[in-house]
C-alpha positions in Angstrom: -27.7 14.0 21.0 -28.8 17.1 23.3 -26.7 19.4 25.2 -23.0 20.0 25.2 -21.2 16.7 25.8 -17.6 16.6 27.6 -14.9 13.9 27.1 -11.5 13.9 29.0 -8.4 12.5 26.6 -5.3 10.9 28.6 -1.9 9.5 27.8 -1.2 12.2 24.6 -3.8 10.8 22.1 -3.3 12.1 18.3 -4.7 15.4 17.6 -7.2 13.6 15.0 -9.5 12.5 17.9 -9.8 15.7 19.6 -10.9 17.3 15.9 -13.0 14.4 15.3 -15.2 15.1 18.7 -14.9 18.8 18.8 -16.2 18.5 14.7 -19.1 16.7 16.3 -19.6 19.8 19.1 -18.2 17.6 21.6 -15.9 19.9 24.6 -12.6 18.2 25.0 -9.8 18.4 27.7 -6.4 16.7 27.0 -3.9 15.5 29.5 -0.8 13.6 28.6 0.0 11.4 31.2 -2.4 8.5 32.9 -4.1 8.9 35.9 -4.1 6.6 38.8 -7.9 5.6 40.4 -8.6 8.4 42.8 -7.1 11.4 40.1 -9.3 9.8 37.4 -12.3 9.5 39.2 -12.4 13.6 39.9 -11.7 14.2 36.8 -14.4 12.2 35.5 -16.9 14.7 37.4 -19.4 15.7 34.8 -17.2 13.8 31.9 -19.3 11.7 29.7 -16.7 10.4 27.4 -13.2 9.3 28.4 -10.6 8.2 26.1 -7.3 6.3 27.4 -4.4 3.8 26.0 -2.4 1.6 28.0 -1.9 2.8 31.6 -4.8 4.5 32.7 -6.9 1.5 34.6 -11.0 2.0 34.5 -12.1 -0.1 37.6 -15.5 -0.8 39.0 -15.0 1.8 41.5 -13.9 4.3 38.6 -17.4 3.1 37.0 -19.3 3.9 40.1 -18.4 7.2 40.5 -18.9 8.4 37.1 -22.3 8.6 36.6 -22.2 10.7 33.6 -20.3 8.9 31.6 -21.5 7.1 28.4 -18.3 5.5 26.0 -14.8 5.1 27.0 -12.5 4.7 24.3 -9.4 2.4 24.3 -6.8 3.9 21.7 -4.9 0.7 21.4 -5.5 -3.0 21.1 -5.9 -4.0 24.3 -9.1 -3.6 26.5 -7.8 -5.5 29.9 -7.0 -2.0 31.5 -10.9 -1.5 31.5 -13.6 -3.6 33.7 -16.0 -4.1 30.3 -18.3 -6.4 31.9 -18.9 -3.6 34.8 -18.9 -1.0 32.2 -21.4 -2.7 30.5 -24.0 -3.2 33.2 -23.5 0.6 34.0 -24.4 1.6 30.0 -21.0 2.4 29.2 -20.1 1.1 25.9 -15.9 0.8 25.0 -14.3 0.8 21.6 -11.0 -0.2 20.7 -8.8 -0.1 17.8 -8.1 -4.0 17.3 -6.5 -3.2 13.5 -5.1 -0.7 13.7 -1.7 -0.8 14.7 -0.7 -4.1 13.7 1.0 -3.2 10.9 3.7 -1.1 12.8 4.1 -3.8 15.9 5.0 -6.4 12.8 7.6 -4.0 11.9 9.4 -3.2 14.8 9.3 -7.0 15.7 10.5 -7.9 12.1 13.8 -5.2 12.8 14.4 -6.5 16.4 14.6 -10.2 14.9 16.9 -9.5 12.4 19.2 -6.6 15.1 19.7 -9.5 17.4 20.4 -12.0 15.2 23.1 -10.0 13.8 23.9 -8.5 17.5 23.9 -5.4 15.9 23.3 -3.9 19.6 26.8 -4.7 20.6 28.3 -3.9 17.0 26.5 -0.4 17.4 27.6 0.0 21.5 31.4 -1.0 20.2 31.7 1.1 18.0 29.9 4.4 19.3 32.4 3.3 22.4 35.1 4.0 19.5 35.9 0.4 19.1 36.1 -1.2 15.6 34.9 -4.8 16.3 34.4 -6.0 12.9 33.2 -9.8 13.1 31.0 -12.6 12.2 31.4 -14.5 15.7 27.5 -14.8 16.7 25.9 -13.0 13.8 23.6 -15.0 11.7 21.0 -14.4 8.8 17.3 -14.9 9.5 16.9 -16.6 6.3 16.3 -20.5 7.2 15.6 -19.7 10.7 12.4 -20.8 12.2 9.9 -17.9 14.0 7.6 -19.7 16.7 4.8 -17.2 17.2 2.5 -17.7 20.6 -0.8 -16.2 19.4 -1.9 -16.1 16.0 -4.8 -12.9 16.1 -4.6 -9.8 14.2 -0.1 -9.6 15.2 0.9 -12.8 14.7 -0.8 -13.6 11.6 0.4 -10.8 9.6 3.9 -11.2 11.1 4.0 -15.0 10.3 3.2 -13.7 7.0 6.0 -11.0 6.4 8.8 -13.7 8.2 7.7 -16.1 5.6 8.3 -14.0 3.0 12.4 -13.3 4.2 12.7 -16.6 4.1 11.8 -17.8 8.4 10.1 -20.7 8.5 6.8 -20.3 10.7 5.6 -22.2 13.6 2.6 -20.9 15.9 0.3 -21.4 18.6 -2.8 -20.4 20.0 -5.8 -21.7 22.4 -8.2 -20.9 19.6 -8.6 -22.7 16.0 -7.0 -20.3 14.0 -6.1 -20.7 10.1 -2.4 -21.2 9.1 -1.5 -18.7 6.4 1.0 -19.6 3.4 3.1 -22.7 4.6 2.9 -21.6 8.9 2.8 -24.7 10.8 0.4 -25.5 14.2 1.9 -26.4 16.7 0.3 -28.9 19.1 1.4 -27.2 22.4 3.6 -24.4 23.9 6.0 -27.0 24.7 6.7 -28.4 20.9 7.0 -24.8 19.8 9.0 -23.2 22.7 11.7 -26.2 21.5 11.6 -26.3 17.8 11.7 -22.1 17.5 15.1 -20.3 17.1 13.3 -16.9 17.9 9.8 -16.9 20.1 7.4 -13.9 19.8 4.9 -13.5 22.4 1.7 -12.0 21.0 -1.4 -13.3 23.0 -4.0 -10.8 25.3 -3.9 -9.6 28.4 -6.5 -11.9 29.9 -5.6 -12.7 33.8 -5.1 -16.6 32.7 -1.9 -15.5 30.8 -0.1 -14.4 33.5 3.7 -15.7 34.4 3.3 -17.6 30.5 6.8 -17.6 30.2 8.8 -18.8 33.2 12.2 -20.6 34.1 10.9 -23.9 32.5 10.1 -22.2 29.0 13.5 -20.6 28.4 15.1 -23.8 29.7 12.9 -25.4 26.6 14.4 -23.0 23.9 17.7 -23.7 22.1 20.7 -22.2 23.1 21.0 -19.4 21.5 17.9 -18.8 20.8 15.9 -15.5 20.8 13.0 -14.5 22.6 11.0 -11.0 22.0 7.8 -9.8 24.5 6.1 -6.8 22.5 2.7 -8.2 23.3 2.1 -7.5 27.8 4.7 -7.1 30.9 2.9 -9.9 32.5 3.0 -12.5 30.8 6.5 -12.9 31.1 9.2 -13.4 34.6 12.0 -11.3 33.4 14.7 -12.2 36.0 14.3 -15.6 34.2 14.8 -13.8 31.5 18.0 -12.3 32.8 19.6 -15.7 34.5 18.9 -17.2 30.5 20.7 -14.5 28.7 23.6 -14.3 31.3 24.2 -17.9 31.4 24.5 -17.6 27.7 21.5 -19.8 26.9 19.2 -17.2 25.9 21.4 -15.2 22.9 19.3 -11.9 23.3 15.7 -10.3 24.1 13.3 -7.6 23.0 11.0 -6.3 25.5 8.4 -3.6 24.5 6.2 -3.7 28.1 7.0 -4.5 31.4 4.8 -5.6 34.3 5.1 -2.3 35.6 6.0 1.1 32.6 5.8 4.5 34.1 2.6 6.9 34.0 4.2 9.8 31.7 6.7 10.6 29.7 10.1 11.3 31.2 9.2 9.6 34.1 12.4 6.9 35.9 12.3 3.6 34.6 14.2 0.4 35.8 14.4 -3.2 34.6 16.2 -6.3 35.6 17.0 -6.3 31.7 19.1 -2.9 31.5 22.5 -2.9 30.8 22.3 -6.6 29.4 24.6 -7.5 26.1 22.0 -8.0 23.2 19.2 -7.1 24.9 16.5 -4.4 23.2 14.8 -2.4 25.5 11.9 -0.2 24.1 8.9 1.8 25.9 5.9 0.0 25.1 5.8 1.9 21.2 5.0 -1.5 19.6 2.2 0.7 18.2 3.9 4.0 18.8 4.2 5.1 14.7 3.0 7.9 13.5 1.0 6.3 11.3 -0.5 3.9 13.5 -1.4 7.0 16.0 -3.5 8.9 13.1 -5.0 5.6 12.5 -6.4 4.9 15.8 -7.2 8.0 16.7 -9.4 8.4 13.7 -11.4 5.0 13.9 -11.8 4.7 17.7 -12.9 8.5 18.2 -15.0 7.7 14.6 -16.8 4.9 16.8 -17.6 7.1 19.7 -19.3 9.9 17.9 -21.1 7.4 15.9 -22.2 5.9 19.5 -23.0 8.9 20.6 -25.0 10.5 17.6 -26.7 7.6 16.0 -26.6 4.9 18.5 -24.3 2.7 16.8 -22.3 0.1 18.4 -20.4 -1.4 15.7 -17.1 -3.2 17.2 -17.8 -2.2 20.4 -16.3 -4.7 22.8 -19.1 -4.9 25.9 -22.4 -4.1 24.0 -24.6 -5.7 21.9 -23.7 -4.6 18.2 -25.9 -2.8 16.1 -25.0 -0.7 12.9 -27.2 2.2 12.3 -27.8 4.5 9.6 -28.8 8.4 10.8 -32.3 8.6 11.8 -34.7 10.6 9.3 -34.5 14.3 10.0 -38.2 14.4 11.3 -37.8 10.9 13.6 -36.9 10.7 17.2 -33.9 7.4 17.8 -34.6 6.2 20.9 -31.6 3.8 22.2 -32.6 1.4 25.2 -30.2 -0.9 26.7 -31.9 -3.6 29.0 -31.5 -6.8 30.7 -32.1 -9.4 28.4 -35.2 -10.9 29.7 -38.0 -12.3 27.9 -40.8 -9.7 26.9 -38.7 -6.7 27.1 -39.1 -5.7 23.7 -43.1 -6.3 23.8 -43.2 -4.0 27.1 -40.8 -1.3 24.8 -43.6 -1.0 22.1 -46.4 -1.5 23.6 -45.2 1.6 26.2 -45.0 3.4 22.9 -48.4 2.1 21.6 -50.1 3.0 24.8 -48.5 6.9 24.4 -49.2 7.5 20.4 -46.1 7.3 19.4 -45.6 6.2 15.7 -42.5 3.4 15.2 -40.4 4.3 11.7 -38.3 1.7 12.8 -36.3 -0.5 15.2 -33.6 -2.8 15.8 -32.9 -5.4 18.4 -29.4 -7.4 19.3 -28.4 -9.3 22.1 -25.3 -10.2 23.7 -25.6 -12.7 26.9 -27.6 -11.0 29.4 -28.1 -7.9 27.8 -30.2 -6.8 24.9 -30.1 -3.2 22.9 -33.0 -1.7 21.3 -32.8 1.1 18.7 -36.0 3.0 17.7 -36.9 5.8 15.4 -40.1 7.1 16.3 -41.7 9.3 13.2 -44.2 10.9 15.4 -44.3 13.6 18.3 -42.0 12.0 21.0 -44.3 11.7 24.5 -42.2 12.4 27.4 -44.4 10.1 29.2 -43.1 6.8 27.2 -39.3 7.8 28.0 -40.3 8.7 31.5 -42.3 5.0 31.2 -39.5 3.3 29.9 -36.8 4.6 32.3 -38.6 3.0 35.1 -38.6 -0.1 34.2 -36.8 -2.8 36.1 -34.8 -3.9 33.2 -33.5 -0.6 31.8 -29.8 -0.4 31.9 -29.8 2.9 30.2 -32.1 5.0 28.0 -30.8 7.4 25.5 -33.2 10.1 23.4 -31.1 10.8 19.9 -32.3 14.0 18.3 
């Protein structure tokens, strides 16, 4: 890696990513909130790294006019706030964190199931309204209650785990064959669970085919008094549905983490057609928001961008091809080559090297649909006539000289 690199960190990341890529002698600038598509593209002058959570949207025309940059980090699970498939084609690898927080959204979950099944919303407004309303009437234990959980990745599967074990029976579903763990249940479709389930937890991706999931028709499947919690995207869900449901009295109560539409920074007005609602849990999107989870992330995705960036690794990386590299030899040259995946691309790399002296140490090749990525350590003199050689060809996407 030559000369000074620059990355730009939005939406207050954890202070362990900025000393992770400053340790690494990379020049950061931190901004707390997110910043819409014109503010992000000047800032992204001369920027070669950009690291954003949630709100902060990298579009094609973002990608277009930021040349420089090389990895964008999502600090989150989610990766449907960026174009990867644009990014991709430009040489911009993205990393996410798709581990990290899990363990903290299957907490909060796990503490709004069992606060709205003991209404302890209404028990906790009565009484800070200084009105002693000790009773039973709606409260229930979760023990014996059955949890139908709509996505069963990295979430689900650990929270079907930990409702299990206070007793919830588990039903799930998801598009892809997943394994049940302990004694969960598969359920055949949405419908079967969306009517067996006295609580529903949405925990499926952000793809655009997910939109408007959970309508009219689905809360009119659930049990009354059921439950229904969103802590997965605002999207997916039409929350004036929602409302008619829990005002009706058909829907007992809700917890909503995200909203089809959250504010950019802290502080900023919010409104919902779920405020003021009895039994209703309203929390801004810190599913992931522990401080634990934080340190977590920001360690492993900035880890994964300043392995990118000094060794040519793309382990986990969600767009490229994936390769995981040791260092190159203090005396080699790592050259990393991202190319179309054609045939003979690989026989044009090395013979450009033949032709030029250079010496190959070693190399490594992965593919990934139409793209291919090349790693190699060259143990000789580097001639700048290969690289010059090599960035001219048709295919390159983008070449990178490691030092």
């Amino acid at each position: 890696m030559t000369g000074v690199l620059r990355a730009l960190l939005l939406e207050n990341l954890h202070p362990l990513a900025t000393r992770i890529l400053t340790s690494a002698g990379i020049e950061v600038t931190k901004l707390h909130g997110a910043l819409d598509e014109d503010e992000l593209i000047e800032a992204l002058d001369g920027v070669q790294i950009l690291g954003i959570r949630s709100k902060t949207h990298v579009t094609d025309r973002v990608l277009a006019n930021a040349p420089d940059l090389l990895t964008i980090g999502a600090f989150c699970i989610g990766t449907n706030q960026i174009d990867l498939g644009v990014a991709a084609h430009r040489g911009v690898a993205a990393f996410n964190a798709p581990f990290s927080n899990t363990r903290s959204v299957v907490e909060l979950a796990i503490g709004e199931i069992i606060a709205l099944t003991r209404r302890l919303t209404e028990r906790d407004k009565a009484l800070h309204a200084g009105t002693w309303d000790k009773s039973a009437a709606g409260s229930h234990e979760i023990r014996g209650r059955t949890l139908g959980i709509v996505g069963y990745g990295n979430i689900g599967s650990q929270l079907s785990v930990v409702a299990e074990a206070l007793g919830m029976t588990v039903i799930f579903y998801d598009t892809a064959e997943k394994l049940a763990l302990g004694n969960a249940r598969r359920t055949d479709s949405l419908d079967e669970l969306f009517a067996a389930a006295d609580v529903v937890s949405l925990h499926v991706d952000g793809r655009a085919g997910n939109a408007g999931l959970v309508n009219l028709e689905r809360f009119a499947q659930m049990k009354p008094g059921a439950i229904f919690l969103n802590l997965s995207r605002g999207f997916l869900v039409d929350y004036h549905a929602l409302r008619e449901a829990i005002i009706a009295g058909h829907i007992a109560g809700a917890a909503i983490d995200v909203f089809p539409y959250e504010p950019k920074s802290q502080g900023d007005a919010f409104d919902s057609e779920l405020r003021g609602i009895p039994n209703v849990i309203l929390t801004p999107h810190i599913g992931g928001s522990t401080e634990e989870a934080q340190e977590n992330i920001g360690q492993f995705v900035a880890s994964k961008i300043r392995d990118y960036l000094t060794h040519g690794t793309t382990g986990l990386s969600v767009n490229l091809p994936t390769l995981s590299l040791e260092p190159s030899s203090e005396h080699a040259h790592r050259i990393a080559h991202l190319h179309r995946n054609t045939p003979g691309v690989l026989a044009i790399v090395n013979q450009t090297f033949a032709e030029h002296g250079a010496n190959i140490e070693g190399q490594l090749l992965a593919t990934h649909g139409d793209l291919g990525y090349v790693v190699t350590d060259i143990g000789s003199e580097l001639p700048d006539e290969a690289i010059a050689a090599l960035e001219e060809l048709p295919d390159t996407v983008r070449l990178r000289v490691l030092d």
